[in-house]
C-alpha positions in Angstrom: 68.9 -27.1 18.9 69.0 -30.3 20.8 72.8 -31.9 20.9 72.3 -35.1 19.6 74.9 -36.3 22.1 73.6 -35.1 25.6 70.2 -33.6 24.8 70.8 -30.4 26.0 69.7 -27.2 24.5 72.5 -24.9 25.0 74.3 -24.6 21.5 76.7 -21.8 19.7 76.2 -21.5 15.9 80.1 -21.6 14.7 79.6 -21.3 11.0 76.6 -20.7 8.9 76.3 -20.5 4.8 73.9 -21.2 2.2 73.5 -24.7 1.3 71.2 -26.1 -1.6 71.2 -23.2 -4.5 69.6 -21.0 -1.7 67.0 -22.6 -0.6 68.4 -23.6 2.6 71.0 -22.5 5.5 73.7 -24.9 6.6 74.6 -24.5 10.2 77.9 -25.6 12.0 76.8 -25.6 15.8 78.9 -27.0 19.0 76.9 -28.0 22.3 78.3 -25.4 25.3 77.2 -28.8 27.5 79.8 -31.8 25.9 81.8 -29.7 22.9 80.0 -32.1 20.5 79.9 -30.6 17.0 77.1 -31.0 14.8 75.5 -29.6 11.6 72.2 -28.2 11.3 70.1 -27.5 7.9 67.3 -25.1 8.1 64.9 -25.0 4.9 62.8 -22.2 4.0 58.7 -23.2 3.3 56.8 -21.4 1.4 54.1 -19.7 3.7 51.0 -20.7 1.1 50.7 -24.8 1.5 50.5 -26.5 -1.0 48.4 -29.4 -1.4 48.7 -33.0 -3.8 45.4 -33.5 -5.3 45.7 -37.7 -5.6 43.9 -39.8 -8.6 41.1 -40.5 -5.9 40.6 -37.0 -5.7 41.8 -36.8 -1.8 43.7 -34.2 -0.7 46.8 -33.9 1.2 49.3 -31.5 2.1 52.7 -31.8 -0.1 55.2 -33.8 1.6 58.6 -33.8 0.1 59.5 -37.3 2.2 56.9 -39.0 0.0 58.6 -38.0 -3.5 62.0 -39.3 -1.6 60.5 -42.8 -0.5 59.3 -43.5 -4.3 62.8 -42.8 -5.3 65.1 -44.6 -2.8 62.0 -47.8 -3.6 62.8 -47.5 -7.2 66.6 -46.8 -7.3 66.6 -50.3 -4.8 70.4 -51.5 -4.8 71.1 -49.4 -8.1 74.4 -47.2 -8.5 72.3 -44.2 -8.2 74.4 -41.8 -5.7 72.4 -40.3 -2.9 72.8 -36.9 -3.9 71.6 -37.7 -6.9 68.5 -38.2 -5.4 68.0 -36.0 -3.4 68.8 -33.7 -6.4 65.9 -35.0 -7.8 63.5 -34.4 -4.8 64.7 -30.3 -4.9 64.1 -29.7 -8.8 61.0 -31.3 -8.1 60.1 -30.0 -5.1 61.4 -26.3 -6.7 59.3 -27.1 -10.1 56.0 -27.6 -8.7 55.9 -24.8 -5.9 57.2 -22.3 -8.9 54.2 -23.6 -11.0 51.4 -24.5 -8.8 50.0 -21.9 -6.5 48.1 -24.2 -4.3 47.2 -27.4 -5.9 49.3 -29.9 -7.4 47.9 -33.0 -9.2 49.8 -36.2 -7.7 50.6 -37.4 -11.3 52.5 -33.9 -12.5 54.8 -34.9 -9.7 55.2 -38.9 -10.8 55.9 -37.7 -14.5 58.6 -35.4 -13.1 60.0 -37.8 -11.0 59.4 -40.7 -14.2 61.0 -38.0 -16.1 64.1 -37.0 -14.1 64.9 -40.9 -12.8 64.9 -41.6 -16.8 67.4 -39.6 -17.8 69.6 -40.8 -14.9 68.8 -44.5 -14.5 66.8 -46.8 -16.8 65.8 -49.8 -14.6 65.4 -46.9 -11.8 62.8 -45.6 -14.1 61.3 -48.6 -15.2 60.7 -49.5 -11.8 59.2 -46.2 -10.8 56.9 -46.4 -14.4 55.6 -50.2 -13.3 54.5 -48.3 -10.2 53.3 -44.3 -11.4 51.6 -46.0 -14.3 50.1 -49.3 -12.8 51.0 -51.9 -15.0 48.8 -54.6 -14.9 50.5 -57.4 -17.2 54.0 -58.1 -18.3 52.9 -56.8 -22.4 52.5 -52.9 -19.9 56.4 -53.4 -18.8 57.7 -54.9 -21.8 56.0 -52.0 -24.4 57.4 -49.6 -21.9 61.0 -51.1 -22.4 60.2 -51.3 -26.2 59.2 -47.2 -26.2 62.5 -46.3 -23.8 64.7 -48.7 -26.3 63.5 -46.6 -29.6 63.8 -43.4 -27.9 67.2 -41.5 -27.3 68.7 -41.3 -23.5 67.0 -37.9 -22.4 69.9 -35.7 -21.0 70.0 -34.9 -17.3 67.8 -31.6 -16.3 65.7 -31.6 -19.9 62.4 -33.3 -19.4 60.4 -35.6 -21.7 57.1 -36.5 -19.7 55.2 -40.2 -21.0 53.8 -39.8 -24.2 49.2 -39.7 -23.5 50.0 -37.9 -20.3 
Protein backbone atom coordinates (compact mmCIF):
# COMPACT_ATOMS: atom_id res chain seq x y z
CA UNK A 1 0.00 0.00 0.00
CA UNK A 2 0.99 3.49 -0.80
CA UNK A 3 1.26 5.83 2.59
CA UNK A 4 -0.96 8.53 1.90
CA UNK A 5 1.55 10.75 3.71
CA UNK A 6 4.99 10.15 1.95
CA UNK A 7 4.07 7.80 -0.92
CA UNK A 8 6.17 5.17 -0.05
CA UNK A 9 5.43 1.56 -0.31
CA UNK A 10 6.95 0.05 2.64
CA UNK A 11 3.99 -0.67 5.13
CA UNK A 12 3.37 -3.23 8.22
CA UNK A 13 -0.22 -4.48 8.59
CA UNK A 14 -0.87 -3.91 12.57
CA UNK A 15 -4.34 -5.06 12.90
CA UNK A 16 -6.69 -6.76 10.47
CA UNK A 17 -10.50 -8.02 11.04
CA UNK A 18 -13.56 -8.40 9.18
CA UNK A 19 -15.41 -5.37 8.32
CA UNK A 20 -18.87 -5.22 6.45
CA UNK A 21 -20.92 -8.60 7.54
CA UNK A 22 -17.86 -10.41 5.84
CA UNK A 23 -17.67 -9.16 2.80
CA UNK A 24 -14.69 -7.20 3.36
CA UNK A 25 -11.24 -7.05 5.52
CA UNK A 26 -10.45 -3.94 7.45
CA UNK A 27 -6.77 -3.33 7.67
CA UNK A 28 -4.84 -1.11 10.35
CA UNK A 29 -1.32 -0.45 8.51
CA UNK A 30 1.66 1.98 9.66
CA UNK A 31 4.17 3.32 6.94
CA UNK A 32 7.99 1.89 8.05
CA UNK A 33 9.03 5.36 6.09
CA UNK A 34 7.13 8.35 8.41
CA UNK A 35 5.10 6.14 11.31
CA UNK A 36 1.91 7.41 9.57
CA UNK A 37 -1.07 5.17 10.48
CA UNK A 38 -3.70 4.44 8.19
CA UNK A 39 -6.62 2.09 7.47
CA UNK A 40 -7.02 -0.04 4.54
CA UNK A 41 -10.41 -1.91 3.29
CA UNK A 42 -9.96 -4.75 0.97
CA UNK A 43 -13.35 -6.01 -0.70
CA UNK A 44 -13.86 -9.36 -2.09
CA UNK A 45 -15.40 -9.47 -6.11
CA UNK A 46 -16.94 -11.99 -7.27
CA UNK A 47 -14.74 -13.66 -10.09
CA UNK A 48 -17.99 -13.88 -12.69
CA UNK A 49 -18.73 -9.97 -13.75
CA UNK A 50 -21.59 -9.03 -13.64
CA UNK A 51 -23.02 -6.76 -16.16
CA UNK A 52 -26.22 -3.88 -15.93
CA UNK A 53 -28.34 -4.43 -18.88
CA UNK A 54 -29.68 -0.43 -19.26
CA UNK A 55 -33.31 0.57 -20.73
CA UNK A 56 -31.40 1.17 -24.10
CA UNK A 57 -30.40 -2.14 -24.07
CA UNK A 58 -26.38 -1.22 -23.66
CA UNK A 59 -24.35 -3.03 -21.62
CA UNK A 60 -21.96 -2.18 -18.89
CA UNK A 61 -20.15 -3.75 -16.29
CA UNK A 62 -21.85 -3.26 -12.61
CA UNK A 63 -20.36 -0.45 -10.87
CA UNK A 64 -21.20 -0.10 -7.29
CA UNK A 65 -20.07 3.83 -7.40
CA UNK A 66 -23.00 4.43 -9.76
CA UNK A 67 -25.76 3.05 -7.29
CA UNK A 68 -23.82 5.47 -4.53
CA UNK A 69 -23.87 8.72 -6.76
CA UNK A 70 -27.90 8.27 -7.27
CA UNK A 71 -28.16 8.01 -3.63
CA UNK A 72 -25.89 10.87 -2.15
CA UNK A 73 -27.99 12.99 -5.49
CA UNK A 74 -31.20 12.06 -3.98
CA UNK A 75 -30.52 12.21 -0.21
CA UNK A 76 -29.10 16.08 -1.24
CA UNK A 77 -28.83 17.97 2.21
CA UNK A 78 -31.32 15.44 3.94
CA UNK A 79 -30.59 13.93 7.54
CA UNK A 80 -29.80 10.72 5.88
CA UNK A 81 -26.45 9.39 7.80
CA UNK A 82 -23.76 8.19 5.56
CA UNK A 83 -23.68 4.86 6.77
CA UNK A 84 -26.97 4.72 6.06
CA UNK A 85 -26.16 4.87 2.68
CA UNK A 86 -23.77 3.15 2.15
CA UNK A 87 -25.86 0.36 3.93
CA UNK A 88 -28.00 0.70 1.14
CA UNK A 89 -25.34 0.34 -1.65
CA UNK A 90 -24.16 -3.36 0.22
CA UNK A 91 -27.81 -4.95 0.46
CA UNK A 92 -28.01 -3.86 -2.93
CA UNK A 93 -24.96 -4.62 -4.17
CA UNK A 94 -25.27 -8.24 -1.96
CA UNK A 95 -29.10 -8.69 -3.51
CA UNK A 96 -28.37 -8.62 -6.98
CA UNK A 97 -24.93 -10.65 -7.20
CA UNK A 98 -26.98 -13.46 -4.92
CA UNK A 99 -29.80 -13.31 -7.63
CA UNK A 100 -28.37 -12.52 -10.95
CA UNK A 101 -25.65 -14.77 -12.34
CA UNK A 102 -24.50 -12.44 -14.99
CA UNK A 103 -26.94 -9.96 -16.08
CA UNK A 104 -28.76 -7.47 -14.15
CA UNK A 105 -31.48 -5.24 -15.63
CA UNK A 106 -30.68 -1.46 -14.60
CA UNK A 107 -34.27 -0.97 -13.35
CA UNK A 108 -34.14 -4.24 -10.63
CA UNK A 109 -31.40 -2.17 -9.21
CA UNK A 110 -33.47 1.47 -9.22
CA UNK A 111 -36.59 -0.38 -7.62
CA UNK A 112 -34.25 -1.63 -4.89
CA UNK A 113 -32.69 1.39 -4.39
CA UNK A 114 -36.59 3.26 -4.73
CA UNK A 115 -37.43 0.58 -2.36
CA UNK A 116 -34.76 0.73 0.33
CA UNK A 117 -34.45 4.97 0.21
CA UNK A 118 -38.44 4.67 0.91
CA UNK A 119 -38.45 3.05 3.89
CA UNK A 120 -35.68 5.32 5.20
CA UNK A 121 -36.41 8.84 3.74
CA UNK A 122 -39.52 9.99 1.95
CA UNK A 123 -38.38 13.15 -0.03
CA UNK A 124 -35.02 11.02 -0.46
CA UNK A 125 -37.29 8.63 -2.32
CA UNK A 126 -39.31 10.99 -4.04
CA UNK A 127 -36.45 12.47 -5.40
CA UNK A 128 -34.80 9.22 -6.50
CA UNK A 129 -38.67 8.13 -8.06
CA UNK A 130 -38.79 11.70 -10.14
CA UNK A 131 -35.49 10.42 -11.52
CA UNK A 132 -35.82 6.11 -11.85
CA UNK A 133 -39.28 6.67 -13.19
CA UNK A 134 -38.88 9.88 -15.44
CA UNK A 135 -41.61 12.00 -14.52
CA UNK A 136 -42.58 14.16 -17.15
CA UNK A 137 -45.22 16.61 -15.48
CA UNK A 138 -45.88 17.79 -12.03
CA UNK A 139 -49.64 15.36 -12.03
CA UNK A 140 -46.30 12.12 -12.27
CA UNK A 141 -44.80 13.61 -8.82
CA UNK A 142 -47.81 14.65 -7.22
CA UNK A 143 -49.76 10.98 -7.87
CA UNK A 144 -46.60 9.56 -6.67
CA UNK A 145 -46.85 11.59 -3.29
CA UNK A 146 -50.71 10.72 -3.30
CA UNK A 147 -49.74 6.65 -3.66
CA UNK A 148 -46.76 7.01 -0.78
CA UNK A 149 -49.38 9.16 1.44
CA UNK A 150 -52.15 6.20 1.25
CA UNK A 151 -49.65 3.61 1.80
CA UNK A 152 -48.07 2.60 5.29
CA UNK A 153 -44.14 3.60 5.98
CA UNK A 154 -42.48 0.33 4.67
CA UNK A 155 -40.11 -0.88 7.56
CA UNK A 156 -36.39 -0.75 7.01
CA UNK A 157 -34.84 -4.04 5.25
CA UNK A 158 -38.61 -5.34 3.93
CA UNK A 159 -39.13 -4.34 0.33
CA UNK A 160 -42.21 -3.04 -1.47
CA UNK A 161 -41.08 -2.42 -5.24
CA UNK A 162 -43.52 0.38 -7.42
CA UNK A 163 -46.67 -1.06 -8.06
CA UNK A 164 -46.67 -1.92 -12.58
CA UNK A 165 -43.11 -2.72 -12.23
Amino acid sequence: MICPRCNQDEDKVIDSRGADGGHAVRRRRECQSCGCRFTTFERHHASGRLVVVKKDGARVPFDRSNILRGILAACGKRPVSETSKEEIVEAVEREVRREFDREVPSVEIGRRVASMLRALDEISYIRYASEYRGFTSIEDLASEVSSLQSQPKVAPGQQEFFEGD
